[in-house]
N, C-alpha and C positions, 0 to 999 in steps of 0.2 A: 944578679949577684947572689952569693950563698956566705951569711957571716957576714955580711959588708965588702967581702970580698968577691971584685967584678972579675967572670969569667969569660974567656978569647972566645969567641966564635967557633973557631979551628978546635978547639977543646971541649966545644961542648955535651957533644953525643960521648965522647969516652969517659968526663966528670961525674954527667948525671946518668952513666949506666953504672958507674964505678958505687955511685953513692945509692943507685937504685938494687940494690946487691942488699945491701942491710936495712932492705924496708921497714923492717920485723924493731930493730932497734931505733930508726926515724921515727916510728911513731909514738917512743917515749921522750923524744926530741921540745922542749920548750915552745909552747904556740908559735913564737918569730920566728924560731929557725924551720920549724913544718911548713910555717906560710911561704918560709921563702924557697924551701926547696921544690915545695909544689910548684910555683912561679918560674922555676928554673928544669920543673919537667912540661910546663907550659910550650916553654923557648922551647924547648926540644919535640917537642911534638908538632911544632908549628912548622919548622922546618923540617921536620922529618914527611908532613903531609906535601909541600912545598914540592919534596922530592919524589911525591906520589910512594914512598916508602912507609906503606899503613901499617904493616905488620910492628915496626917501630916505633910509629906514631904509638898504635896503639898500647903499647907497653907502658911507653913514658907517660903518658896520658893517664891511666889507670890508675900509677904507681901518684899522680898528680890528686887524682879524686879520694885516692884512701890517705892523704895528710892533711887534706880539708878538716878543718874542727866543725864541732858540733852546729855551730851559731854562724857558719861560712856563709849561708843564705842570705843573713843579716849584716855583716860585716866586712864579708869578702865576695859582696858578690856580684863584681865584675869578674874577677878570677875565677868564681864557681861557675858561672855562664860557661865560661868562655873554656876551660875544663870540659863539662860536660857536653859542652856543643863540640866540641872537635874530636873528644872519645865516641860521639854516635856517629860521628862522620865518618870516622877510621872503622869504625865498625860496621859501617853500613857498608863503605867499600870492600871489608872481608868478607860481606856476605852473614855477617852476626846481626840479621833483619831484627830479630826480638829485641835484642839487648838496644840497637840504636833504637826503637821507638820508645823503649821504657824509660832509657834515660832523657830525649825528646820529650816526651811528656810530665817528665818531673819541670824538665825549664818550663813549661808553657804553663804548669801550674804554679809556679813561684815567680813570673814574671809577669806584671799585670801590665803591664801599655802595651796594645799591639804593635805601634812602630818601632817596638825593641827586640820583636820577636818573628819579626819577617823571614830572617835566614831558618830561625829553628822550625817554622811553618815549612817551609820551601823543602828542607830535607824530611818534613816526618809526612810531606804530603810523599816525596818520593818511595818510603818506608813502605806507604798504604799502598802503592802501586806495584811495588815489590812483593807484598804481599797477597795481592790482587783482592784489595778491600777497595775496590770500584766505588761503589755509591760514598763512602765518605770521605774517600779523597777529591768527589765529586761535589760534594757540597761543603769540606774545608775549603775548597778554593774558591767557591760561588758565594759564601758568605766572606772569609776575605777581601773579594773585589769589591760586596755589597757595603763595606765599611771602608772601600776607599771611593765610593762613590759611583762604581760600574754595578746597575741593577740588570741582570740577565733574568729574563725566565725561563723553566726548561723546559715551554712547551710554544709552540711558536707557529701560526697559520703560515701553511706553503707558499702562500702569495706573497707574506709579509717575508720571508726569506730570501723571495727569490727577488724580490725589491731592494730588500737589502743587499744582494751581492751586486746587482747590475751597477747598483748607487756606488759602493765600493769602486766597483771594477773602472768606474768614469773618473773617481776620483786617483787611480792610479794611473789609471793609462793615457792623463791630459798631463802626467808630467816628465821631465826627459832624466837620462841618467844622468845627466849636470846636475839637474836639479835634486838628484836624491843622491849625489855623493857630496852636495855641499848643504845638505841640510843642518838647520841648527840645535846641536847637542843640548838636549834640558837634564841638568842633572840633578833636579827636584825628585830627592827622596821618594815621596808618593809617587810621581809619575815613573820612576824605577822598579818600582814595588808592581804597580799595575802591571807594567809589560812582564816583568818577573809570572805572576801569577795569571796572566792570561795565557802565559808561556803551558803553563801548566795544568789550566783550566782545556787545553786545544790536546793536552796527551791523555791528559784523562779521560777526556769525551768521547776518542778512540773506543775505550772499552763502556763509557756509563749511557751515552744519550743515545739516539737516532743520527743517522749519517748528514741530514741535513741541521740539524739542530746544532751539530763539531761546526756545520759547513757556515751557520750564524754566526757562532762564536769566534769565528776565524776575521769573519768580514766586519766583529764590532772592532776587533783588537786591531785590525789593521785599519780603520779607522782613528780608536783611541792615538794610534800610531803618527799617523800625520798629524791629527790636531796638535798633541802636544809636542813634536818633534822627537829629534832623535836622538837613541840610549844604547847603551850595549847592549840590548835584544832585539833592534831593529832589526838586523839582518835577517835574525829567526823569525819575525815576524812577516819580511817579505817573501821568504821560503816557503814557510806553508801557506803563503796566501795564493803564492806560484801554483803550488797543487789544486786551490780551489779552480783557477782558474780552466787548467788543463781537467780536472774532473766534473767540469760541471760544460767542458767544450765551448766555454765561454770565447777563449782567443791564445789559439796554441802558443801563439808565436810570442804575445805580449807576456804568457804566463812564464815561457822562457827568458825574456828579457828581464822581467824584474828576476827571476829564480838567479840570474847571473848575474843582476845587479847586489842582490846580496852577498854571494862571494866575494865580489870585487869589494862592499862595503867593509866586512868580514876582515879581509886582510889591510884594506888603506888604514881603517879604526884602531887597529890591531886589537880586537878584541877575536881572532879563533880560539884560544882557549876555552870560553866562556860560550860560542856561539858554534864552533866547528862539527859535532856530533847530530845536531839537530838540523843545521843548513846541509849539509854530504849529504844526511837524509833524504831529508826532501827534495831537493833539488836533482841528486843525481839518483836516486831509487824513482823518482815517479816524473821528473819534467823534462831531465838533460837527455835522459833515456831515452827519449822520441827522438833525438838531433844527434847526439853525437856515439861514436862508437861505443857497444856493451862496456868492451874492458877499460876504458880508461874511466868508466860511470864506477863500476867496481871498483878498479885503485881505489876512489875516492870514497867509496863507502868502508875502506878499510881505512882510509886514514881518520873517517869519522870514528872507527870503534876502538883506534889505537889512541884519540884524545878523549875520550869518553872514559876508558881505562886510566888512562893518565889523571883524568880528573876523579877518580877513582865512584864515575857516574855505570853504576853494573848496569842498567835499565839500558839507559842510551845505548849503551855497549852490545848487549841485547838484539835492541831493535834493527843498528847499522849491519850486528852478522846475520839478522833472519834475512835482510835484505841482501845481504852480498854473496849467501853460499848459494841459493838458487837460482840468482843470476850468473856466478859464476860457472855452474854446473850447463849454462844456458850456450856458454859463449867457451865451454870447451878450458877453463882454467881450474887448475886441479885445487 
């Protein structure tokens, strides 16, 4: 509402662009009515990211942070969070890397519980990646998991490794795809969190650790995985377990079955939004690719970086075109 007065839905982008016009004079506006128009370029910037519409978001958004008062930290700040977390969003998807990590880093300094700061971690680990600050988006997410209870170390005897994957690879490939499309959903915060950030712990290792050390990290999470059941990272998590399998020659054929098991989980769950850019990944740049025709592996790595885009994730989006223009170039698609 602006004034007391509640604003249509259908109205809202035309109201608060109408009113975001005289920013210069809102900000001589009475506390209540700045608090509320901020709140009302909130709504607007929520749907505007909604609509993968950043450029918009981040307008409204802005015009949201400069009617914040002074004491907003203190008083208003759920609405400051929630503000400045969706202007680094929107800005991270324009490719404005500084600007989202700076203002990423104001939340994590005024916000003291880490279970309230999960997402703003999640996006300023992606910022560090973007920026190719390797090492400490390698150890934000090793001390994260280390405060949710997952102690990794990052240095690991070959034998304890390769123990570790075979251990892995028995406890996936004794169960059938019945059993892992009717597994039971934990939607315990923590264990959300964990898969979240082992998510992220397995992209970074890409660039920080040794190839077998990613290749640990891969085989605790998809352990973590089954113990505590299953969440909307599942999928991702049996995707790139896919690949350890087929990279380490473990069992071509099992690493394809779970890699297609997570597709199919992907769309029954419906969570592709959230999982589609990372599973197309892996699954069809490094497992499907052995089995089934190049171009239709392509398709799918295109539709990974057209939802990666959508979720205005540039990394993801990234990774799915390195993989798809040189296979494309492979198999004769222009």
């Amino acid at each position: 509402s602006y004034a007391g007065v509640e604003v249509e839905e259908e109205l809202l982008f035309s109201t608060v662009h109408h009113l975001n016009r005289g920013v210069s004079l809102l900000l001589k506006f009475p506390s209540e009515k700045r608090i509320s128009i901020a709140q009302l370029n909130l709504r607007a910037g929520t749907r505007a990211i909604q609509q993968s519409s950043f450029k918009s978001a981040y307008s409204y958004l802005k015009v949201g942070v400069e009617l914040l008062l002074e004491d907003s930290w203190e008083n208003q700040s759920k609405l400051s969070i929630n503000l400045y977390f969706l202007l680094s969003k929107a800005a991270y998807a324009l490719g404005s890397i500084d600007d989202a990590k700076i203002m990423l880093k104001t939340i994590i300094e005024k916000v003291k519980k880490l279970e309230d700061k999960f997402d703003i971690y999640f996006l300023y680990i992606k910022t560090l990646l973007s920026k190719r600050e390797f090492h400490e988006a390698f150890e934000t997410c090793r001390w994260i998991l280390s405060e949710l209870g997952e102690n990794l170390p990052i240095v690991l005897e070959k034998d304890k490794i390769n123990a570790t994957s075979s251990e892995t690879y028995s406890m996936y490939s004794g169960l059938t795809n019945s059993e892992f499309l009717t597994m039971k959903e934990n939607k315990c915060r923590r264990h959300i969190a964990v898969m979240k950030f082992y998510s992220q712990l397995v992209t970074v290792s890409y660039h920080a650790v040794p190839r077998q050390m990613r290749q640990y990290y891969i085989c605790m999470w998809a352990q973590s995985n089954l113990t505590n059941g299953f969440s909307k990272l599942t999928p991702t998590c049996l995707a790139t377990f896919s690949c350890v399998l087929i990279n380490l020659n473990l069992d071509t054929k099992e690493g394809y079955r779970i890699g297609k098991i997570a597709v199919e989980m992907m769309h029954r769950f419906n969570v592709v939004a959230e999982c589609a850019p990372l599973v197309y990944l892996s699954v069809y740049a490094y497992v499907a690719i052995l089995v089934e025709p190049f171009q239709s592996c392509v398709d799918m790595m295109q539709k990974g970086y057209e939802q990666a885009m959508f979720n205005g994730d540039t990394y993801m989006a990234a990774c799915n075109l390195a993989q798809k223009i040189p296979k494309s170039l492979i198999c004769g698609i222009r």
